[in-house]
C-alpha positions as CSV (number, residue, x, y, z in Angstrom):
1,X,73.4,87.6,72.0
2,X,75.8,89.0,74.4
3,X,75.4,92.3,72.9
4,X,71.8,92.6,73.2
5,X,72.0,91.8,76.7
6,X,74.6,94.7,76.8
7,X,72.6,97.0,75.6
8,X,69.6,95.7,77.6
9,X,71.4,96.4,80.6
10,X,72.8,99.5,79.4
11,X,69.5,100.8,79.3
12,X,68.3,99.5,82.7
13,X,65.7,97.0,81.4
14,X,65.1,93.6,83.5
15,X,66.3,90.6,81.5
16,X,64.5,87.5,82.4
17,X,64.7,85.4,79.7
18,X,66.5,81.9,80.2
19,X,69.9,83.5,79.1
20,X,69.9,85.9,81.6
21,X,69.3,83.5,84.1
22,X,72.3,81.3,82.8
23,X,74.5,84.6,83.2
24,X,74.0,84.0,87.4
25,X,75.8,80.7,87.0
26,X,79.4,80.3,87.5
27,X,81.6,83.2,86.6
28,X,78.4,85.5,86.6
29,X,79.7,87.7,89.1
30,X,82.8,88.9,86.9
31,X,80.5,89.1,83.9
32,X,77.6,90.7,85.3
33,X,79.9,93.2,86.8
34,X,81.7,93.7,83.4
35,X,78.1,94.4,81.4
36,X,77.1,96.6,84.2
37,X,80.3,99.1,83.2
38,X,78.6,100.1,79.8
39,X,76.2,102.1,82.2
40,X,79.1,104.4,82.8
41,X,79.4,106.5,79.0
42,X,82.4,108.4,78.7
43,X,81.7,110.2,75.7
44,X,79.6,113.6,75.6
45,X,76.1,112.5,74.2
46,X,74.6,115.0,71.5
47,X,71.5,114.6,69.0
48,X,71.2,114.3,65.6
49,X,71.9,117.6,63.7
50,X,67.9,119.2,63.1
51,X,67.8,118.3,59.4
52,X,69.1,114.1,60.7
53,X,66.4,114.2,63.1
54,X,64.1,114.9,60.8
55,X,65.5,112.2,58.4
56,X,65.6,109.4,61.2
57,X,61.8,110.1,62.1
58,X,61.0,109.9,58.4
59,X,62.7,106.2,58.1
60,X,60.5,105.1,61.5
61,X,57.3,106.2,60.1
62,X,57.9,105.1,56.7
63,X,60.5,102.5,56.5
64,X,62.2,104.4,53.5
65,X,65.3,106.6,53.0
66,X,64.3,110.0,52.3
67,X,65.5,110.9,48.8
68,X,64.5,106.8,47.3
69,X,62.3,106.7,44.6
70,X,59.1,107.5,45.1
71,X,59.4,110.1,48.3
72,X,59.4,113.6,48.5
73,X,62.5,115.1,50.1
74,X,61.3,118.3,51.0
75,X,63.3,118.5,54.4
76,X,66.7,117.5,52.6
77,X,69.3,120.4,51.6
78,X,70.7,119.0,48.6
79,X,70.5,120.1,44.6
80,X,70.0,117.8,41.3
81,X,73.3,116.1,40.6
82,X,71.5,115.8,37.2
83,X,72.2,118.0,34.3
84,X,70.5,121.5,34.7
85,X,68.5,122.8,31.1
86,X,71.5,125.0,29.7
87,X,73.7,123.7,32.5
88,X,77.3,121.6,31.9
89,X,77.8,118.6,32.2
90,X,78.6,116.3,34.8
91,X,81.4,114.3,34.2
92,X,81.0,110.4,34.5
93,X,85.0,109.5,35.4
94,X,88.3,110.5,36.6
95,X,91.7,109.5,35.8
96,X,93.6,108.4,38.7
97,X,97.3,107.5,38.4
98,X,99.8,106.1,41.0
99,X,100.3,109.3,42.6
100,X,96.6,110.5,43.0
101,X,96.4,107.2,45.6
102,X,98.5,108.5,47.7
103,X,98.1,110.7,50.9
104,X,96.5,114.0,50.5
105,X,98.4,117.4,51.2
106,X,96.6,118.6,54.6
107,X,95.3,121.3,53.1
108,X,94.4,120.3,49.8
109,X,96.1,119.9,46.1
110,X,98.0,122.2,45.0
111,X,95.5,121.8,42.0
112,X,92.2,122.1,43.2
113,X,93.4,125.2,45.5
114,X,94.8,127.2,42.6
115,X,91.3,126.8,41.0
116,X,89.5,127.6,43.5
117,X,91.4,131.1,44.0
118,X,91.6,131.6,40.3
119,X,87.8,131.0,40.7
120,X,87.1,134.0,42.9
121,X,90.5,136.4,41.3
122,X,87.9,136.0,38.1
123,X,84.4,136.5,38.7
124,X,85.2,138.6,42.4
125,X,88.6,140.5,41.5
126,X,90.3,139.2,44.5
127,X,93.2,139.3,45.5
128,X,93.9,136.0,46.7
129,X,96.4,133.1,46.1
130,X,96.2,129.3,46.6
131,X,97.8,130.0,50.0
132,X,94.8,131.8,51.0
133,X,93.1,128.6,50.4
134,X,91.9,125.4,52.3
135,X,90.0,122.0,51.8
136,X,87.7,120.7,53.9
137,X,85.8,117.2,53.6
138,X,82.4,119.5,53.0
139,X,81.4,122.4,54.2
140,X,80.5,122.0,57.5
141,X,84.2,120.2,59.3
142,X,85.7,124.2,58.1
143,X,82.7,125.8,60.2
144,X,84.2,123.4,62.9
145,X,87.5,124.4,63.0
146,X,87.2,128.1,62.6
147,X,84.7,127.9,65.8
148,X,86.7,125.0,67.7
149,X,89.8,127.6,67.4
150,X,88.0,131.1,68.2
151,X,89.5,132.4,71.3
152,X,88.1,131.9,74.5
153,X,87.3,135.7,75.4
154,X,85.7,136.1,71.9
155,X,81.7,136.2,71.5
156,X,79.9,135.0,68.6
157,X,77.0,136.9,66.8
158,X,74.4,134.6,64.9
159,X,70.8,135.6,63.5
160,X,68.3,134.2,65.2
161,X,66.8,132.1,62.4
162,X,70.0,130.3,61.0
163,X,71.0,127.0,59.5
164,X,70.4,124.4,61.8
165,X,74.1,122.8,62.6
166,X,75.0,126.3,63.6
167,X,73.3,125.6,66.6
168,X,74.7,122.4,67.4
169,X,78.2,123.0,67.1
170,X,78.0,125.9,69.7
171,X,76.1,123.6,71.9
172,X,78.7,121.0,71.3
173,X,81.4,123.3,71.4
174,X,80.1,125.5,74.6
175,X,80.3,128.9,72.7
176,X,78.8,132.3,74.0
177,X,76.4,133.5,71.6
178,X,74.5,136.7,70.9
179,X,71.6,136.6,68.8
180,X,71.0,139.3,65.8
181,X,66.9,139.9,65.8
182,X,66.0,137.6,62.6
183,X,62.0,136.7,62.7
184,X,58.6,137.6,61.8
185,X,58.6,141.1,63.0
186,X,61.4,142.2,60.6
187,X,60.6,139.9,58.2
188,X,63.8,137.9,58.6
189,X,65.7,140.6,57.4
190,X,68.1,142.1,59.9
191,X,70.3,145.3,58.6
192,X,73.8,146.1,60.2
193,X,72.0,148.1,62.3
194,X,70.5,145.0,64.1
195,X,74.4,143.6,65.1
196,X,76.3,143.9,68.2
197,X,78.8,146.5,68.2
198,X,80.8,144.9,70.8
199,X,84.8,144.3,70.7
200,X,85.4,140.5,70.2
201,X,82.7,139.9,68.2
202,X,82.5,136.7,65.2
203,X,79.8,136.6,63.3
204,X,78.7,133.4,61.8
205,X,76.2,134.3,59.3
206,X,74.9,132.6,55.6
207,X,74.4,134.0,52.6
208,X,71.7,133.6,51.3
209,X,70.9,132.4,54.9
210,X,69.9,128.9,54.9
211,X,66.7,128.9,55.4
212,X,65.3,132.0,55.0
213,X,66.7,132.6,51.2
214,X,67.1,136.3,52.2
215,X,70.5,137.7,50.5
216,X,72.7,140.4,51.5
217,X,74.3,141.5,48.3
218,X,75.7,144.6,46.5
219,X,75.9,148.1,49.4
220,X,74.4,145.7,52.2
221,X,77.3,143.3,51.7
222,X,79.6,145.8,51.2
223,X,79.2,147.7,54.2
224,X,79.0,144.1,56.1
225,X,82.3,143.0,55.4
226,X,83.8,146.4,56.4
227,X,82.1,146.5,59.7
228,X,83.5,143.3,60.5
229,X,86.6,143.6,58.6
230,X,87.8,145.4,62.2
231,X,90.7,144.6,64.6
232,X,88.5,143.2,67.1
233,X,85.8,141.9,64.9
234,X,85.8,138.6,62.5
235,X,83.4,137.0,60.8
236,X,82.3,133.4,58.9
237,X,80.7,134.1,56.0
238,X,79.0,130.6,54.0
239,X,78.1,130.8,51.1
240,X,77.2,127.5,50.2
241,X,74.3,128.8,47.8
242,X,76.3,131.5,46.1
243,X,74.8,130.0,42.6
244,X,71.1,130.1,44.0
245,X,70.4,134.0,43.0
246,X,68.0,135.2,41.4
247,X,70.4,137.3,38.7
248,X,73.9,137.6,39.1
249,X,75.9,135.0,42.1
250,X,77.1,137.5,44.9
251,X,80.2,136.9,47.5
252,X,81.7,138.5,49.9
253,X,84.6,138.5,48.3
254,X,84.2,141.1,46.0
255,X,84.6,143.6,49.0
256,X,87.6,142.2,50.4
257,X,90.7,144.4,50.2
258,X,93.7,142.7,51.5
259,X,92.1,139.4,53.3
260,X,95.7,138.8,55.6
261,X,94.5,142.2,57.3
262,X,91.1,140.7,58.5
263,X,89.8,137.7,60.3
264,X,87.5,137.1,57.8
265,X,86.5,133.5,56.7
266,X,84.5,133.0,53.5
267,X,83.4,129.1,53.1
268,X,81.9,127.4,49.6
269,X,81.4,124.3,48.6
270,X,81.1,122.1,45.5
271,X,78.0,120.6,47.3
272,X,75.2,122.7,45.9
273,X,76.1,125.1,43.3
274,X,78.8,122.5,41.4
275,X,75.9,120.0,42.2
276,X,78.0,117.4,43.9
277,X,77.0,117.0,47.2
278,X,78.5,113.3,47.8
279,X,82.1,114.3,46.5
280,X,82.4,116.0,50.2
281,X,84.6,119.0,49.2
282,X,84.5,122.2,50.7
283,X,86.7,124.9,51.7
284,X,87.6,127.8,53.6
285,X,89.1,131.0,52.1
286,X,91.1,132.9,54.8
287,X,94.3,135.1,55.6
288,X,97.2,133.3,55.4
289,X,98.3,132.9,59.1
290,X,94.8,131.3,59.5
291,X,95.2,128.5,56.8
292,X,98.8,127.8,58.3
293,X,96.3,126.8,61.4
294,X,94.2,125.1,59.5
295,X,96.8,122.8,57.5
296,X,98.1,122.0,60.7
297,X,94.8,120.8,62.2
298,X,94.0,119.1,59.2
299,X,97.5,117.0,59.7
300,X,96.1,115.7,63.1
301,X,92.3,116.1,62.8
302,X,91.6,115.1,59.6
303,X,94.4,113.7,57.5
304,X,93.4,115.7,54.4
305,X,90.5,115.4,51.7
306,X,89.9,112.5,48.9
307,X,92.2,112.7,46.0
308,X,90.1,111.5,43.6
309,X,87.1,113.9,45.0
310,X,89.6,116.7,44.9
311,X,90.6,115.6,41.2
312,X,86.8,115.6,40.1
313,X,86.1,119.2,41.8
314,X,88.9,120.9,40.0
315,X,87.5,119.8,36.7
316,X,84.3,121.4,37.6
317,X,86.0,124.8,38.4
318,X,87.5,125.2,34.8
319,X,86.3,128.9,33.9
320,X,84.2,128.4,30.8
321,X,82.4,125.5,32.3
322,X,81.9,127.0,35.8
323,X,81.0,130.7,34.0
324,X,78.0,128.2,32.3
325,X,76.8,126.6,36.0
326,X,76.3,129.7,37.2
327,X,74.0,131.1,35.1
328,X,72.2,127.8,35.0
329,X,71.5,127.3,38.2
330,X,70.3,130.7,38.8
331,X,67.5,130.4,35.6
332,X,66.5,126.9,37.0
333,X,66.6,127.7,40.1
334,X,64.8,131.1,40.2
335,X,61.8,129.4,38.0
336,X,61.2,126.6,40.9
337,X,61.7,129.5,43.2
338,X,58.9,131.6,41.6
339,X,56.7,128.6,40.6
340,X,56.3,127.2,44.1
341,X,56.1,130.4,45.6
342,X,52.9,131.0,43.6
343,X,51.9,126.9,44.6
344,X,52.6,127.3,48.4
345,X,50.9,130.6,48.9
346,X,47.3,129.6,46.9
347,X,47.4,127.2,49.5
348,X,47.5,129.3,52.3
349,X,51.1,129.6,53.4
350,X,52.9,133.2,54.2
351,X,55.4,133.3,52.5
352,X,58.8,135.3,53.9
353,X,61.8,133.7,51.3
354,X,63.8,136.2,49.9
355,X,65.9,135.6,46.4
356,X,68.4,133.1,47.2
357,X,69.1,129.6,47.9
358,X,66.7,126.6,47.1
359,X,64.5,126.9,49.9
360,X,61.0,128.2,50.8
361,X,60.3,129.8,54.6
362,X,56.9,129.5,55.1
363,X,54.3,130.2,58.1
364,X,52.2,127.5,58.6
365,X,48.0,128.1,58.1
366,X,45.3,127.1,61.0
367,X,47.4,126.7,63.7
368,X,49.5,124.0,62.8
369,X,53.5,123.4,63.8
370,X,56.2,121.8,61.5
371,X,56.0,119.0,63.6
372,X,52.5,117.9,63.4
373,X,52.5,118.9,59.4
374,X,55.1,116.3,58.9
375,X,53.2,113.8,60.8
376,X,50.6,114.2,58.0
377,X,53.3,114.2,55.3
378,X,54.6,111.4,56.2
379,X,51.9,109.1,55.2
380,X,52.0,110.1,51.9
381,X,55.9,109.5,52.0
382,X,57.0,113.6,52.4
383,X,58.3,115.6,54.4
384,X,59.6,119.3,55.4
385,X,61.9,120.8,57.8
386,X,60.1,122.3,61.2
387,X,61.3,125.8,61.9
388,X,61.7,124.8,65.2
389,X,64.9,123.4,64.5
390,X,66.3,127.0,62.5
391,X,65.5,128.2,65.9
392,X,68.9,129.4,67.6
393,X,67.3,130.3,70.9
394,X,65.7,126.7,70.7
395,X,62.2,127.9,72.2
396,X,60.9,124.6,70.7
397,X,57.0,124.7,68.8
398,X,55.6,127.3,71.3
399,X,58.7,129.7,70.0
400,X,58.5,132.4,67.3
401,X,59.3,129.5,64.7
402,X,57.0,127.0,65.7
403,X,54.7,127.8,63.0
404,X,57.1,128.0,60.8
405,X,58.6,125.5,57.3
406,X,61.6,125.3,55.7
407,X,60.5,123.5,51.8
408,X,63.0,122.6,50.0
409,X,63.2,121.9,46.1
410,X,66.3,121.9,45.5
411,X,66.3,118.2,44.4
412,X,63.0,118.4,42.8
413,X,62.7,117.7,39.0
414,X,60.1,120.8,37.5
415,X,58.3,117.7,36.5
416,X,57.3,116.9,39.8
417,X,55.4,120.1,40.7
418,X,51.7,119.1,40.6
419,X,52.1,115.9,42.8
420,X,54.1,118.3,45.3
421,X,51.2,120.8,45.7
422,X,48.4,117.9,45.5
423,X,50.1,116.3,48.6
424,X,50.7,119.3,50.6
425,X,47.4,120.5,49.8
426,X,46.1,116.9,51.2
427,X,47.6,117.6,54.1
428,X,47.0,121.2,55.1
């Protein structure tokens, strides 16, 4: 009870029931004077990344966890972690000796690193070792260190429509940001053209971008890496949906000459292509000097990465098997692509996705936001991602992405496809 009252008075609220009054009774001065501290927060207060607020408002209006049986978790940015139709599969257990319970190396085993450079020496001809290699607990914590670390005189370049924790970390991290022209105009399809030129210049850019599915792959990509590949230029390349093309994978690895020369940082993840989102491994592929940094931040920061996740990665990354999830997901992947594509635009929707990822980016019909078409998608236990919050000038519904939906089905069975388009149909 003396926690509620805490937070009552935390958040300025009278209190007059009887126990409030007994709180004016003998030592209610000290204790009064004690509750009354919590008012003063010293921590920085931030919201919910744009995908979590999306989530939380789903669990008020519905009382469920998005993802449970029965909902439609067309807002969330994860894959199956089912077997794909021609894909491997999963594997069920690890082994895990004495050893494997022991601390983590900072920056990951020796194991898991060596396949992960193997990984991209194979299908990328880089030229890359496992010290050009480091693991992170997910994607998203080697995003944060590469832009907790950038230099205080360096800018950073981001398209204007971009995946959503972008935005939040250079709020939370108080970046300087230029943004590259990425909307309705062009299609959400900048060229090089589009980018700053300017000396001290990292771009943080997806591929595919997250949410737009547009890819920059083959001459595009090429000519990408080299204009960034400069002295006074870096760049942070994700590709978290590397699998999700229609055709072959792409990375920008396959353009890298000598990676120590550049401050170039190329992320993946075993959270959507190797399908295992909750095993939390992710990593960072960088020049050598730069993965020194990040071993030693790990050391203090984050104490290194889950053996046994590690352990269960590295099994998924054996070359025959990962050679076979590739061109699974892309097939599956590129069907549910086309499928809904064909769905969503009979019912009205403008349709902008390009080839990659798992995502659709849709203009809303009839003058309706992202916000009020989840309110009606909701009821029936659904709901997308507003555009709003891809937004990285942040100009809220009235902005250029007001109108705008990221649909996702990436964890959506083909199975599912006519109850999908009956509810959104329902609700447009």
């Amino acid at each position: 009870m003396t926690i509620f009252m805490t937070f009552l008075l935390a958040n300025n609220r009278r209190i007059t029931s009887p126990i409030a009054h007994s709180l004016r009774s003998d030592d209610s001065v000290q204790r009064l004077a004690s509750l009354r501290m919590v008012r003063r927060v010293v921590l920085r207060q931030f919201p919910p990344m744009g995908v979590y607020e999306t989530l939380f408002r789903f669990a008020e209006v519905s009382h469920k966890y998005m993802g449970d049986p029965g909902t439609h978790p067309w807002a969330q940015g994860f894959p199956l972690t089912t077997q794909l139709p021609n894909g491997p599969a999963l594997p069920d257990s690890i082994a895990i000796t004495a050893s494997d319970r022991m601390y983590p190396k900072a920056d990951g085993q020796p194991a898991l690193r060596e396949a992960i450079a193997a990984y991209y020496r194979h299908f990328y001809g880089a030229s890359i070792t496992a010290d050009h290699v480091a693991v992170f607990a997910g994607g998203r914590p080697g995003i944060f260190a590469i832009l907790a670390f950038l230099l205080e005189d360096w800018q950073v370049a981001i398209e204007e429509t971009e995946y959503t924790p972008y935005w939040d970390l250079l709020k939370l991290l108080r970046r300087p940001y230029v943004m590259v022209p990425s909307n309705s105009q062009n299609r959400f399809r900048p060229t090089l053209k589009d980018h700053p030129t300017a000396a001290n210049t990292l771009l943080i850019k997806s591929n595919p971008c997250n949410p737009t599915g547009v890819t920059w792959s083959g001459n595009d990509l090429q000519q990408l890496v080299q204009h960034y590949s400069a002295p006074t230029r870096a760049a942070l390349i994700d590709e978290a949906y590397e699998f999700f093309c229609e055709g072959e994978a792409t990375s920008a690895m396959r353009y890298i000459g000598d990676i120590d020369a550049t401050n170039l940082f190329v992320c993946g993840a075993a959270t959507k292509g190797l399908q295992v989102p909750g095993m939390r491994i992710g990593w960072v592929i960088a020049g050598k000097r730069h993965i020194e940094l990040f071993r030693n931040y790990s050391s203090l920061g984050m104490g290194g990465v889950s053996r046994a996740s590690q352990i269960y990665v590295t099994q998924l990354l054996q070359q025959e098997r990962v050679a076979q999830a590739r061109r699974a997901v892309s097939e599956f992947y590129t069907s549910q692509r086309r499928r809904y594509a064909e769905g969503l635009q009979r019912l009205g929707l403008e349709l902008f996705t390009g080839n990659g990822g798992f995502y659709h980016w849709a203009k809303l019909p009839k003058g309706l936001t992202g916000d009020t078409f989840n309110e009606r998608l909701m009821q029936h236990d659904a709901a997308i991602l507003p555009g709003r919050l891809c937004d990285m000038a942040r100009r809220g519904d009235h902005g250029e992405l007001g109108a705008m939906m990221r649909f996702s089905f990436g964890p959506l069975l083909a199975s599912s496809y006519a109850q999908d388009i009956e509810i959104l149909q329902k609700c447009l």
